[in-house]
Structure formats: structure tokens, C-alpha cells
C-alpha positions, 0 to 999 in steps of 0.5 A: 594579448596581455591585460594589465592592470591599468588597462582593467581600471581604464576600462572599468573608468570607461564603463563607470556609466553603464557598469556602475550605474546598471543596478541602480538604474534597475530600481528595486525590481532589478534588486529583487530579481538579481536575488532570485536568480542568486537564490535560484542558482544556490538551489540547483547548483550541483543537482541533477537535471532529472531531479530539478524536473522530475521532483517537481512533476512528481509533486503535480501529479501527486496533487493533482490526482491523489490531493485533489480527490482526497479533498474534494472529497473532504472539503464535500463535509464542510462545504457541501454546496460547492459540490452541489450536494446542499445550500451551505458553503459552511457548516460544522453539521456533519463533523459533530454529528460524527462525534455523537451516537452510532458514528462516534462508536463505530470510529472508536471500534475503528481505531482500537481495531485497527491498532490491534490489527497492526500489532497483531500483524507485526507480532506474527509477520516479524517472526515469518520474516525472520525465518524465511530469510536468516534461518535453514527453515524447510519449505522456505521457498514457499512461503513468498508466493503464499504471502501473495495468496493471502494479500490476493484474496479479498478480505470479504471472502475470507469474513465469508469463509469463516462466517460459514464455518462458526455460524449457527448450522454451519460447518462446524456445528454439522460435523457435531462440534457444538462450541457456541463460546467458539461462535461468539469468539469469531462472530465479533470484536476478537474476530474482526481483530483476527481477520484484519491482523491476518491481512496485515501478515503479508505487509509487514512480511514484505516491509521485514523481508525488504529490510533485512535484505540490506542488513549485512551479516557484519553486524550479526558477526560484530554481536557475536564476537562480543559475546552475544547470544541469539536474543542479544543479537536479536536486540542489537538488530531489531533497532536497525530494522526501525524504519520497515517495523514502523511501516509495517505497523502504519500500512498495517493501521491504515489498512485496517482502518480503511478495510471495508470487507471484513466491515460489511461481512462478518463484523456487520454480522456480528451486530460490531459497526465499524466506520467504513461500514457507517460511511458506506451505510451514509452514501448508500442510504436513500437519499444519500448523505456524502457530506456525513460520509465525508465528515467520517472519512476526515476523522479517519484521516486525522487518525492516521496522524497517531502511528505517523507520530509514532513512527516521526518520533521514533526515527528522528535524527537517527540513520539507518543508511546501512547498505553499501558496496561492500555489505556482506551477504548473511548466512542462515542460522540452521534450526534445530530439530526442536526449532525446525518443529516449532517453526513448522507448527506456527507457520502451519497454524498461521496458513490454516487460520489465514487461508485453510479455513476461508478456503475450504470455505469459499470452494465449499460454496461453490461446490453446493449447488442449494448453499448449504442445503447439503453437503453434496458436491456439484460442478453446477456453478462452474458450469453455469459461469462457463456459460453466462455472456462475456465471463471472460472479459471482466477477468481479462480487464482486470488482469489489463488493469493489474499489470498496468497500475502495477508497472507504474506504481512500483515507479512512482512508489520508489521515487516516493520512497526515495524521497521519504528517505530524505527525513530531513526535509519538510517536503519529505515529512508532507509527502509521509503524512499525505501518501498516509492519509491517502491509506487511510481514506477508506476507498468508497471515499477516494473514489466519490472523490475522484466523482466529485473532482473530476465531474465538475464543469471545469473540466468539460471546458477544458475538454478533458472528459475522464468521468466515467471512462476506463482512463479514470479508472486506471488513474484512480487505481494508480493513486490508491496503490501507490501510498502503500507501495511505497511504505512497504519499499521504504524501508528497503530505500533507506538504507540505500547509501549514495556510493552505490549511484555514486560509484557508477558516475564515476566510472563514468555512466551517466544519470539514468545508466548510474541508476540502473547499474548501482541501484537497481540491482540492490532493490531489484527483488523489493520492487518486484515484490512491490509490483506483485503487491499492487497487482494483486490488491488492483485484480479483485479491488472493489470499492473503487471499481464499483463506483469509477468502472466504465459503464458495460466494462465491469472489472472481475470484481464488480462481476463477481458482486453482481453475481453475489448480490443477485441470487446467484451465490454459488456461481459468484463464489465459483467465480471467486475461486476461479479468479483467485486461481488465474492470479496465483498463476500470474503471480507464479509467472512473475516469480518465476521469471525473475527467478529464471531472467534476473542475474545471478548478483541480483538474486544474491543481493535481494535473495530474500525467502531463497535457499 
């Protein structure tokens, strides 16, 4: 049946008393909500159902269990009687103590440090990067799992390596070479900067690799038709890298400022106070002081803001959306004779300083049954591990709790790379500022935060009870791995164009499926080498473990310190070298897997370090 026009106006006539006078019997209220839903449906229309709930669930869980800890224990410096550490509900005590005496020299040791270390890292990480992945340079398939041997070990053990070696009657000075210069280099500034440099290597390899995995070799072949030699192709490519050098540099700082390793071994050492070790110095002293370690912290925070500056300044406005359906595989560039040399001589020299030396280090020591007394080798500290109760159990939980964190990070860390991708947007910049900020808190911190977060009463009324359990545990490895997982796959997801999701909607997969088959197999190998990154940082991870693990359930770290700390050297650094070789098999496992598992196309995309 036909409506006319006339029908229409008689009709609206007819319902003059209730069309038209609907809105204003409403009152400003009916306004007001007749605005918010307008408002609200510009705001969802045309997203999809997995980001109007998955973003903001991301965001709650972010909050909850990454913002909340970080400012318990922050707000802990100005407010110390809201968490039962003193009377004042304000003062500015603590945070001006931090600018004065011993702790202001050991934040500005911190800061300068820390920028060394990340440039010192970027400077011999790029270079390895670059020749793994674009050139012909032998043994190149070795390279990837030997990052992950470097990132594994705990930076206390290679600070103790080094202090065996150079220290007065060591090592060095036993086989008659009597360089006290030497000594003094490493027992000091120049060698915290190496040591902490060196632990950056692996991050801005990883941040590289992942990069130059979506860089086509269009772009390479453009420079050269123009004329462009090597070093005019270097210049043209290095800007498009922009966003994996900038997060190679920022993990790098963050890392450094944090570490607490290298600050309580060969710094503590060498008379060269570094914050993390003032903090830690605060709250393990009797009584402790958590409002000054917190007032320490929150500057160490704030510092994050520098490299961030940086890198926001740098990128801004710019688009580094260079991978798409039809990037172009690269070739390698084949090495000369001379080249071949040069690149093998400093990758050589690269794995003695960084693993060479610290390990012969850590087997010697636990190889001498009296610790130096003399050079005689002994299997005795391995038999006495083999034999103390339960030496598997800490090394099978926190293999346990490897695999887990890492499973789940490398999830949350590429949905948070995903949206840092989005530079354009103000929730992208405040999740940039606080995945780094969450880096940057040195660990001792985060997790008398996560104490203090979630020991309060609240929490016992609503019958959540995770203080002191392993779930806890879990939670807080989970939010401490994920800010670093997601800067090393920030750089891979930005250069992820919307064709590539796009494409397979239209061809008629769904939200989930389009994910899977347009996106996941570009960044299938920087995700696994993201999940490898936090496996090996979570297996012998100290800091937190050594506050949070549930009680009579140690972790293979807290273990190995117990053993370390109770006259049982030898057996502790026998442990050490024990735990490092299960890892490594782990890590082999991976690898190969998804050498042997992952479709060939997968490989060919994201074959970074492949020959």
C-alpha cells in the first residue's frame, strides 16, 4: 500500500501531540541523553565489536594492575601514612631528600650511565642487526639464539664474571698479567657503561630485526637506480627505521636505569653508587625507609620522560606504514673477503666481551671447590646441587612461569604495540608514556608496590586474597614483561598497513580469521621473538620474585641467591650455570619449532637472521 503525501502530513497532524511535544516534555534531561546517544553512536560507528570492548578492557587491566602498583608505590613518597608506613598524609620530606647528598650523586650516575648504555648498545646492536639480516655473513643462523643467551643471563652474573677476572688476585693477575690500568677501566664508570651497554645489544637487535623484516627491497633498489652507493642507501633507509631505533634506544635507557644487577655487584664494588642500589639500600636497611625508595623511584620515572621526548619529537607527524602486500622480499648483499673478515672479527669480539668472559667466569666458580683458592677442578658443587631437597622444583616453576608470562605478554604486548601504533592519538601517547614509565621503575619498587597495592584491607573484603600466592606472582611478572615487550614489537607493528586486515574481510573472513590470515603471518617471527624475550627475562628474574614468590615455592632465582648468600658459592654459581643451560635448550626448542612448524610463507616474510 502506497503512502502519499498527504497521508504523511495527516499523519504527522495526527500525532502533532505526542511527535512534537515528546522532546520537549523531556526537559533538558531528555536533551542531554538524546546527545549522548548521538554522541555515542559517532563513536562506534563503523568499529568493530572486539575493539569497542576489548580496548577498554585492555585499558582496565592495564590500570589495574600495572598503574595501581606503580602508584601505590609512588604516592607511598608523599603520603606515607595512607599505607601505614608513618603519620604524614603529605609531606615533600622524602622527595628533597632525593635531591640532596649521596642520593642526588647516585641519580645523576644513573642518568648519564643509563644514556651511555643505550647509545653504546644502539651503536653495536645496529651494526649486528644489519648484517644478520641484509648481508651474506657466515655463521649468521647463530647469531638469534646467541642474543637470546645474552638477554638470559642475569646481569649480576656477568658483573661477577668480570669481577673475578680483573679483581686484585684474580684471574687475570694469576696468568702474570699485571695491567692494574685494566682493573681500574672495569672496576668503575667505563665498566658499568660496558656491562649495562652490552645488555642493551639484544634489545635493539631484536627492535632492528623486527624493522628491517617489513623493509622491502623496493627501496634499496629506488636508491640504487638513482645512483646511490652503500652509505647513500644506508642514509636513505635509516629514517624509515626511525620508530625501532627510537625504541631501541628508550628500552635500552629504561633497562639501564632500572637494572639492579650490575648496581649491587661490580658498580657496588667499585665505590660507583647507582640509584637502584640507593633505593635498594633504603628499604633493605633496619628500620626500612620505603617513602625514600619511593621518592627515588618517582625520579627515576620522571627520567623516562627524556628519551620519550625524544623519540615523540622525532616521529612526529611523520608515517612509517611501509609494509604491505606486495613488499618485496630483500636480497643480501654478499660480503667481501675484507668485509667477511671485519664482520667476523667484531661479532667475535662482541661475544667474548659479552659472554666469553663472564662465562668462563661463572663455570670457573663453580668448577673451584675452595673459590679461587686454586685453579683445580672439581665436579663438587654439582654434586652437592644434585643432592640438596627439591633442586628441581625451583627450576620446573619457573620454567612454569616462563612459559605462561610469556604466552600472555606477547598478546597484551602486541595489542599495546597496535595502539602505540596510533600516534595520533592522545590515549596512544598516555599508553607510551606509561608502558615506559612501568620500564623504568626499578623492580624492587614495582613489587613492593604490588605489597602495598594489594595488601590492603579492601581487598580482603572483597574476598580476593592474592597477597602472598603464586597467582600474584604470575601477575606481576605478567606486568613488568609486558612495557618491554611491547617496545621491541612496536616497531615491527607500525609499519603494518590496514590492507593487509583489510584484504581478508574482504574476502570474506571474519574479525578474528582477518587477523589471523592477513596479519599474523607478517609478524609471526617478532612475536616469537618477543615471547622468547620474556621467557628468558621471567626464568631467572630477581627483583620481584624475591619479594612476591609464595612462601616454601621459590623461583630458581630466589634459590640460586639463597645459595649465593648463605656460604654456598660454588654451589650457587653451579646452579647458575645449570639453569642457564635448561634455558638455552628451551629457547632451542622454540627456535626450532617454528623453524620446523611455521609455513614456508611465514618464514619468507619475517625470515630475519635465515640464510
Amino acid at each position: 500500500m502506497a503512502i502519499t503525501a498527504e497521508d504523511a502530513a495527516g499523519g504527522s497532524a495526527a500525532g502533532t501531540g505526542s511527535a512534537r511535544q515528546g522532546p520537549a516534555s523531556r526537559g533538558p534531561g531528555g536533551r542531554g541523553l538524546d546527545w549522548l546517544g548521538s554522541h555515542l553512536r559517532r563513536l562506534t560507528a563503523g568499529r568493530p565489536t572486539s575493539e569497542l570492548i576489548g580496548r577498554p578492557l585492555f585499558w582496565l587491566l592495564l590500570i589495574l594492575f600495572i598503574l595501581v602498583p606503580c602508584a601505590s608505590s609512588l604516592v607511598l613518597a608523599v603520603s606515607p601514612a595512607m599505607f601505614d608506613q608513618g603519620s604524614q598524609w603529605f609531606t615533600l620530606t622524602y622527595l628533597g631528600q632525593a635531591f640532596s647528598g649521596t642520593t642526588a650523586i647516585a641519580i645523576t650516575n644513573s642518568l648519564w650511565v643509563s644514556a651511555a648504555a643505550a647509545g653504546l648498545g644502539l651503536v653495536i646492536g645496529f651494526p649486528i642487526a644489519w648484517l644478520t639480516n641484509r648481508t651474506t655473513l657466515p655463521g649468521r643462523r647463530f647469531v638469534p639464539p646467541s642474543m637470546w643467551l645474552v638477554v638470559l643471563l642475569p646481569s649480576w652474573l656477568p658483573a661477577l664474571g668480570w669481577e673475578r677476572i680483573v679483581q686484585a688476585d684474580g684471574v687475570m693477575y694469576r696468568l702474570g698479567l699485571n695491567w692494574p690500568w685494566f682493573t681500574h677501566l672495569i672496576m668503575g664508570p667505563g665498566g658499568v657503561v660496558l656491562l649495562l651497554g652490552l645488555r642493551s645489544v639484544p634489545f635493539t637487535y631484536l627492535a632492528i630485526t623486527a624493522g628491517l623484516a617489513g623493509l622491502g627491497q623496493e627501496f634499496e633498489d629506488a636508491a640504487r637506480v638513482h645512483g646511490a652507493g652503500r652509505a647513500a642507501t644506508l642514509r636513505l633507509i635509516w629514517p624509515m627505521l626511525a620508530p625501532a631505533i627510537w625504541s631501541a634506544l628508550a628500552i635500552g635507557f629504561a633497562e639501564a636505569i632500572s637494572d639492579f644487577g650490575v648496581a649491587a655487584t661490580l658498580a657496588y664494588n667499585s665505590n660507583f653508587t647507582l640509584a637502584t642500589y640507593q633505593l635498594y639500600a633504603a628499604i633493605n636497611n633496619f628500620p626500612p625507609s620505603f617513602p625514600a625508595a619511593s621518592a627515588m623511584g618517582a625520579l627515576l620515572v620522571a627520567a623516562v620522560a627524556i628519551p620519550l621526548f625524544l623519540q615523540a619529537r622525532a616521529l612526529r607527524g611523520r608515517s612509517y606504514r611501509v609494509l604491505s602486500g606486495r613488499t618485496r622480499q630483500p636480497v643480501r648483499r654478499r660480503l667481501s673477503t675484507r668485509g667477511k673478515v671485519s664482520a667476523i672479527g667484531g661479532m667475535a669480539l662482541f661475544y667474548f666481551v659479552a659472554l666469553g668472559v663472564p662465562g668462563f667466569g661463572a663455570v670457573s666458580a663453580s668448577l673451584l671447590a675452595d673459590y679461587g683458592g686454586s685453579f683445580s677442578i672439581s665436579l663438587v658443587n654439582f654434586r652437592a646441587l644434585f643432592h640438596q631437597a627439591d633442586q628441581f622444583g625451583p627450576l620446573e616453576r619457573s620454567l612454569a612461569y616462563g612459559v605462561i608470562v610469556a604466552s600472555v605478554t606477547v598478546v597484551g604486548g602486541f595489542i599495546a604495540a597496535w595502539l602505540l601504533a596510533q600516534r595520533r592519538e592522545k590515549s596512544s601517547r598516555l599508553l607510551d608514556f606509561l608502558l615506559l614509565a612501568a620500564v623504568a621503575l626499578p623492580s624492587v619498587v614495582f613489587a613492593a608496590g604490588y605489597i602495598f597495592a594489594f595488601n590492603l584491607p579492601i581487598w580482603s573484603s572483597l574476598g580476593i586474597d592474592l597477597y602472598q600466592t603464586t597467582t600474584l606472582l604470575v601477575i606481576a611478572y605478567i606486568a613488568s614483561s609486558l612495557p618491554t615487550n611491547a617496545r621491541v614489537l612496536v616497531g615491527a607493528v607500525s609499519q603494518l598497513q590496514p590492507s593487509l586486515r583489510d584484504a581478508a574481510r574482504t574476502h570474506g573472513a571474519g574479525e578474528l580469521t582477518a587477523w589471523a590470515r592477513g596479519v599474523l603471518p607478517v609478524v609471526s617471527r617478532p612475536l616469537t621473538m618477543a615471547w622468547l624475550l620474556t621467557f628468558c627475562g621471567i626464568f631467572l628474574e630477581l627483583p620481584i620474585s624475591q619479594l612476591l614468590y609464595a612462601p616454601s615455592n621459590p623461583p630458581a632465582s630466589v634459590a640460586i641467591q639463597d645459595n649465593l648468600s648463605n656460604y654456598h658459592f660454588g654451589v650457587g654459581m653451579a646452579q647458575s650455570v645449570f639453569a642457564v643451560c635448561i634455558a638455552l635448550v628451551a629457547v632451542a626448542l622454540v627456535l626450532g619449532g617454528y623453524r620446523l612448524l611455521a609455513p614456508a610463507g611465514w618464514r619468507r616474510i619475517g625470515a630475519a637472521g635465515r640464510g
